[in-house]
LOVEXTI-253216 format. One line per 4 residues: number of its first residue (from 1); for each residue z, y negated, x of C-alpha. Coordinates in pm, whole numbers. Each point is the difference from the previous one (the first is absolute). Layout:
N
NUM> Z:Y:X ~ ...
This chain:
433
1> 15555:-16490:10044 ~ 266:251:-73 ~ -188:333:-170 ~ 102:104:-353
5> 186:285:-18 ~ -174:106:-317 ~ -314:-20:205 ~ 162:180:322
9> 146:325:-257 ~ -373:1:-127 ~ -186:38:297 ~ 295:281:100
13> -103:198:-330 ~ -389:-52:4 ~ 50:184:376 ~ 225:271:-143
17> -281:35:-239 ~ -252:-14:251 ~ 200:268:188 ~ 34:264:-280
21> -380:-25:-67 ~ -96:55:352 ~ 226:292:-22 ~ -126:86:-306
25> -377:58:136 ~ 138:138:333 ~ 160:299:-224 ~ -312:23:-242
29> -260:7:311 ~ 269:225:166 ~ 35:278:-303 ~ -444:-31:21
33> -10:110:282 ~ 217:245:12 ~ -197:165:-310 ~ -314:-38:165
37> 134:184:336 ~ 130:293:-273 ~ -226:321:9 ~ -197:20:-317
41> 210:275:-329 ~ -155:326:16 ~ -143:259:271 ~ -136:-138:320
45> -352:-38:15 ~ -284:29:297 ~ -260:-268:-94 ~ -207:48:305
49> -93:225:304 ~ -191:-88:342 ~ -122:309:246 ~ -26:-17:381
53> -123:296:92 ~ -88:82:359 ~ -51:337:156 ~ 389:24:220
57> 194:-262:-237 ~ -32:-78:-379 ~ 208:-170:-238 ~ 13:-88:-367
61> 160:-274:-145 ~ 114:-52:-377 ~ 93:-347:-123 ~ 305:73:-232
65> 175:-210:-262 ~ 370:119:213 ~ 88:197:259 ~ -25:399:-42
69> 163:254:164 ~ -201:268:99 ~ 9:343:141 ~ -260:241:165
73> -126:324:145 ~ -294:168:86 ~ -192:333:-124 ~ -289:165:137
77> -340:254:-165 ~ -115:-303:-58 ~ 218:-238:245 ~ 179:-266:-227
81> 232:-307:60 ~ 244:-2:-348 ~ 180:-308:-34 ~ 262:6:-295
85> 98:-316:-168 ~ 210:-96:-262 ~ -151:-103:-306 ~ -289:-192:48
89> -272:-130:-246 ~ -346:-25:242 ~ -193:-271:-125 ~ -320:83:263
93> -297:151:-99 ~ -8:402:91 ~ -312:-42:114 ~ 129:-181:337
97> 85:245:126 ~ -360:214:1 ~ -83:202:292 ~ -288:-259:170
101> -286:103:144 ~ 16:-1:387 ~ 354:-3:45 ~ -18:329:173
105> 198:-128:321 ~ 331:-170:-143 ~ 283:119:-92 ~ -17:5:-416
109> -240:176:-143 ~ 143:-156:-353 ~ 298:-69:-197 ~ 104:-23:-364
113> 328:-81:-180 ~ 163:7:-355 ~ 296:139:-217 ~ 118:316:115
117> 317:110:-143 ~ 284:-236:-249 ~ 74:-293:151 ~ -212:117:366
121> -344:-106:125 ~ -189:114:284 ~ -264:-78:277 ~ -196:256:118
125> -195:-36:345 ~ -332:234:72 ~ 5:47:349 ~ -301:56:202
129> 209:97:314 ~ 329:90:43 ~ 225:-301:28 ~ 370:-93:-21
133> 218:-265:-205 ~ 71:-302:231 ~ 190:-158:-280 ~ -4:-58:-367
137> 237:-263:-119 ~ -39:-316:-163 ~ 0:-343:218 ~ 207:-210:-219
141> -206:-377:3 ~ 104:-282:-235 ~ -319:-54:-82 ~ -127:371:-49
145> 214:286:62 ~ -290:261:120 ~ 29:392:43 ~ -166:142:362
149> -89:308:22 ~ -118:28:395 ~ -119:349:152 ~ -75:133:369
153> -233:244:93 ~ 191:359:113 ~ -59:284:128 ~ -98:331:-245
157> 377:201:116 ~ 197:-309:-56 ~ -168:-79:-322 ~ 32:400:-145
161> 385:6:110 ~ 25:-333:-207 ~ -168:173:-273 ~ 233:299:20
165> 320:-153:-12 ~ -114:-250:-273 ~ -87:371:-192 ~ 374:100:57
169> 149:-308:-104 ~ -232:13:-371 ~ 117:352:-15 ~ 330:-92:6
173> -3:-296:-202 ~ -227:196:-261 ~ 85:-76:-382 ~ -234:95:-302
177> -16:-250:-237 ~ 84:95:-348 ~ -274:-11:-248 ~ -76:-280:-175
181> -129:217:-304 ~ 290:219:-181 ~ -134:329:-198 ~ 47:-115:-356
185> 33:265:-262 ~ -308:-27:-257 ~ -253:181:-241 ~ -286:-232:191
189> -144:86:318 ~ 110:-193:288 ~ -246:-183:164 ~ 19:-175:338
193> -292:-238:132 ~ 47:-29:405 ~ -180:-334:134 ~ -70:51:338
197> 152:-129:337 ~ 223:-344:-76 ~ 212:-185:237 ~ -98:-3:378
201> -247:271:-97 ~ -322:-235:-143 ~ -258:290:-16 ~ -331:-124:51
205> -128:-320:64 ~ -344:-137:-58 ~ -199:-234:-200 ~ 313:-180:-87
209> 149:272:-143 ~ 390:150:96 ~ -7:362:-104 ~ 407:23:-100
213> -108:-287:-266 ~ -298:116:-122 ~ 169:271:-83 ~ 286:-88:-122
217> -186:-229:-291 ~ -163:307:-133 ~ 258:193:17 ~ 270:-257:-207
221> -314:-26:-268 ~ -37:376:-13 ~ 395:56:-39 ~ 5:-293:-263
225> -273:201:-205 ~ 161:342:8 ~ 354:-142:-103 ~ -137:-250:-298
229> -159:362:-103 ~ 322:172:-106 ~ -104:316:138 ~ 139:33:320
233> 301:-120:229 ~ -130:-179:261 ~ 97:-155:380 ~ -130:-134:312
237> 85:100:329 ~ 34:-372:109 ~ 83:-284:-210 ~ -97:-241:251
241> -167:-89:332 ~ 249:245:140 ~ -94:321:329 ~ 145:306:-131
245> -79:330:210 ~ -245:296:-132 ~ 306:239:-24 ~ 174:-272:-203
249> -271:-8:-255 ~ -78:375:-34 ~ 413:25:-59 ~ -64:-254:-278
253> -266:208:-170 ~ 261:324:50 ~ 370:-202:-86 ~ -139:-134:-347
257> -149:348:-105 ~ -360:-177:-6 ~ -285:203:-211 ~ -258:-219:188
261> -16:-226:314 ~ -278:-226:72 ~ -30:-202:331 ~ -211:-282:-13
265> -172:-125:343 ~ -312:-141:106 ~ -183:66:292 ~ -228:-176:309
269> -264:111:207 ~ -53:-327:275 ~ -266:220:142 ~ -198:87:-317
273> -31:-267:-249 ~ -258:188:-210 ~ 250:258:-129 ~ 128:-84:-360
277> 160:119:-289 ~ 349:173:-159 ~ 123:337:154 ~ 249:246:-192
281> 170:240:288 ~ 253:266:-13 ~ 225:164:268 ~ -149:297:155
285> 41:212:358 ~ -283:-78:57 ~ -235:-309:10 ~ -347:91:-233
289> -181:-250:235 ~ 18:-262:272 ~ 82:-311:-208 ~ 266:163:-206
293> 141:120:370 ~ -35:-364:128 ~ 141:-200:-322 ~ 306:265:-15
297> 59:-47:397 ~ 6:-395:-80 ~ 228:7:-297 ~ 223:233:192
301> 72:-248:258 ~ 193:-251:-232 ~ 321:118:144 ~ -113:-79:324
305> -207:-330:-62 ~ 414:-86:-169 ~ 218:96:375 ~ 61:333:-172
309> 61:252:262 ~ -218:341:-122 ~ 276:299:-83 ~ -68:319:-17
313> -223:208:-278 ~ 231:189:-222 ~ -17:373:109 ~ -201:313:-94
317> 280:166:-250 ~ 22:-292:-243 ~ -381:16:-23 ~ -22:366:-84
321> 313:-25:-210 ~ -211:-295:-230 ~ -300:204:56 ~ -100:109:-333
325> 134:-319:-174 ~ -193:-205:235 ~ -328:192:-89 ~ 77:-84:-415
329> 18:-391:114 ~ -295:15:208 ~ -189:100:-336 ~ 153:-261:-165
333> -106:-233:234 ~ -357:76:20 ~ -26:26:-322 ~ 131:-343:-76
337> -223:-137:292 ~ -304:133:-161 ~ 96:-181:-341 ~ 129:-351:185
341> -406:64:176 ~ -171:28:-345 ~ 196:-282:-168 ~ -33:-203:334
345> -380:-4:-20 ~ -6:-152:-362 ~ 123:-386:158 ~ 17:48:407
349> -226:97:254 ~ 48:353:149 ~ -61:134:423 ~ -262:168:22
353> 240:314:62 ~ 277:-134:-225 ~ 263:364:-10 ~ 105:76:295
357> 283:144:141 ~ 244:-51:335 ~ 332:37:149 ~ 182:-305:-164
361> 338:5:112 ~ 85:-250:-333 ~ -169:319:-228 ~ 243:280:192
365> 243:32:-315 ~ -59:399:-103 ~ 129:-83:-325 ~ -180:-314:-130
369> -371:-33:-82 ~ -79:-258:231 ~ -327:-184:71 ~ -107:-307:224
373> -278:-250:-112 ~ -179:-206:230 ~ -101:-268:-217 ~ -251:-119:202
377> -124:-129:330 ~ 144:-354:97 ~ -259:19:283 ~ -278:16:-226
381> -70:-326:-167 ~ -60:67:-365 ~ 256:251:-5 ~ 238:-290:147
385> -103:-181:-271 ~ 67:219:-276 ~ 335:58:162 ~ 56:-392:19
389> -74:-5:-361 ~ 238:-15:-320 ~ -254:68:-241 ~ -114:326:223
393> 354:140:47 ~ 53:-17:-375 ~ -264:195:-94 ~ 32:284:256
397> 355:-4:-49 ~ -39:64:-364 ~ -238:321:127 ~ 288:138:223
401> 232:-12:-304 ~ -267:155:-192 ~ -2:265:210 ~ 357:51:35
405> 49:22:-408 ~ -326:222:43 ~ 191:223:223 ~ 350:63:-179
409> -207:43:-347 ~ -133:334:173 ~ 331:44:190 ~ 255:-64:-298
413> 154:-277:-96 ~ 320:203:156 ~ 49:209:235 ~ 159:229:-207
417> -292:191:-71 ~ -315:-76:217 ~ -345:96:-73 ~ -211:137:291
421> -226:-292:123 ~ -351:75:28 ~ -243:-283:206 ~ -290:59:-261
425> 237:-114:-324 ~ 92:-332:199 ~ -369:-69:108 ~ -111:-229:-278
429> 110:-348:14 ~ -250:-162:-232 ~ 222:214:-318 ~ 311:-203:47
433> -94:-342:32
């Protein structure tokens, strides 16, 4: 039987049809999986880290969300690997990277990482011997794209010239930041509020506690109170979970004119879990004891604990020059650390020794009253919980701005004519509640 040709130019368009479906799907699964093979919007991200750490060979390895370029070098006093990176958001727990017990024979003695500069992130490798960079690159895999860090043990010369010409090179390249806080022009006094560390620099680490965000939680409550005042102009050093250097944030206090500047940290003891309680310190020559020598040693080392190589002190003839200036501010300080110490005590627990006094690098301005509280011990459990606690920071915060408003009713609510601050006329909390 002859076919139809109805029939026959039916069966050719139901197989056109057939055709431009097929096609259809091969486009749609096609344009899928292109998307999925896309790198996700935003920065890249490190969402995991594994360490094999022997004592001649060690390596690192970061899974990232895309490949990363990165770049390296080495410093030494202490001996550091510093491997740059563009922007990266770390997604890892700080506390990975923890010097461990009994890993006195490998290479890395510890590592950290964060934000260190505007779009630029950083690793930063403790080394317990000297060692060199084998390579650190990313090894591109469809599957996961990880960063390897890998280091060889070498020899203390080769490692020091290393460090030496990685000195040169940051010399060279060396370009202060401008300052995030501009001097505005005001009858208030400026106020800036300095959380501590930020970035690759954590702080302390202990009871499940970070240091930099500890901090930095008390500090955005404090600031909040003293601007919903109306009384003063107020800023923080760092907006964010950002490193900035101690120089940076002393140049903060001095750029925006600051009447007061109040860096907030908290400290840790792993040794001594006993010791509790808020400390007020100013900056001083000279230690007045063994713990204020020790915490201001510790908190001098963020620039390091960041791949910050140390520069040099500023010399002798600026400090004689600010001489009798700095001696005013040092009065100022103590002053206001005696009345932050006697509103403290109202709502927080105090140290046993609670004003002390040390060579703070972040207190060196000669023309800003500066003080640094240690809010507490994150190695001591109740004080770890305090610091953990909203309810806790509230209330002390509310003590520290009592203080402060304490301390500018004696100084003048301008600066246009101060009165002469006496400790005694500060000394009595209970009056201005």
């Amino acid at each position: 039987m002859a076919e139809h040709p109805s029939g026959a130019s039916l069966s050719a368009s139901a197989k056109l049809a057939m055709l431009l479906v097929s096609l259809s799907f091969v486009a749609l699964f096609a344009t899928r999986g292109a998307a999925e093979n896309q790198p996700p919007a935003g920065p890249a991200a490190a969402t995991a880290v594994k360490l094999e750490n022997g004592p001649d060979l060690a390596r690192l390895t970061f899974d990232v969300t895309r490949p990363v370029a990165a770049t390296f070098f080495v410093l030494s006093t202490p001996d550091r690997i510093v491997v740059d990176l563009p922007g990266t958001d770390f997604r890892i727990d700080p506390r990975v990277g923890a010097p461990k017990p009994g890993n006195d024979k490998a290479l890395i003695a510890s590592f950290r990482f964060g934000h260190f500069a505007p779009d630029k992130s950083r690793i930063v490798v403790d080394l317990a011997t000297p060692a060199r960079i084998v390579r650190a690159q990313t090894v591109a895999n469809a599957a996961q794209p990880r960063l390897v860090i890998e280091l060889a043990r070498t020899s203390r010369a080769a490692f020091d010239a290393a460090a030496r010409d990685s000195l040169l090179a940051a010399e060279a390249a060396d370009t202060e930041r401008a300052s995030p806080v501009k001097q505005e022009k005001s009858a208030l006094p400026f106020i800036v509020i300095d959380p501590g560390h930020g970035g690759v620099d954590s702080g302390a680490i202990d009871n499940g506690l970070v240091e930099k965000n500890v901090v930095f939680d008390f500090a955005k409550l404090l600031a909040a109170k003293l601007k919903a005042s109306g009384h003063y102009k107020v800023a923080m050093t760092r907006d964010g979970d950002v490193f900035l250097s101690l120089a940076e944030r002393v140049r903060i206090a001095q750029d925006s004119g600051a009447a007061l500047f109040v860096s907030i940290h908290a400290d840790s003891i792993s040794d001594a879990a006993n010791v509790a309680g808020a400390t007020v310190y100013t900056g001083s020559d000279h230690a007045t004891d063994a713990e204020a020598a020790r915490t201001a040693e510790q908190e001098n080392q963020a620039d390091a604990a960041a791949g910050v190589a140390a520069k040099d002190a500023a010399n002798g003839v600026s400090d004689i020059l600010a001489d009798l200036t700095r001696q005013e501010t040092r009065t100022y300080s103590h002053v206001f650390a005696r009345t932050l110490v006697n509103y403290w005590k109202v709502a927080g627990r105090l140290n046993k020794n609670p004003e002390r006094a040390a060579g703070f690098r972040v207190l060196k301005a000669p023309d800003v009253p500066s003080v640094l509280i240690e809010l507490g011990y994150l190695s001591n459990a109740e004080d770890a919980a305090c610091l953990n606690s909203p309810g806790w920071r509230d209330q002390t915060s509310s003590r520290v701005a009592a203080a402060i408003d304490a301390f500018f009713a004696v100084r003048g609510s301008t600066f246009g004519a101060e009165k002469q601050p006496t400790a005694t006329a500060l000394d009595a909390p209970a009056q201005a509640k």
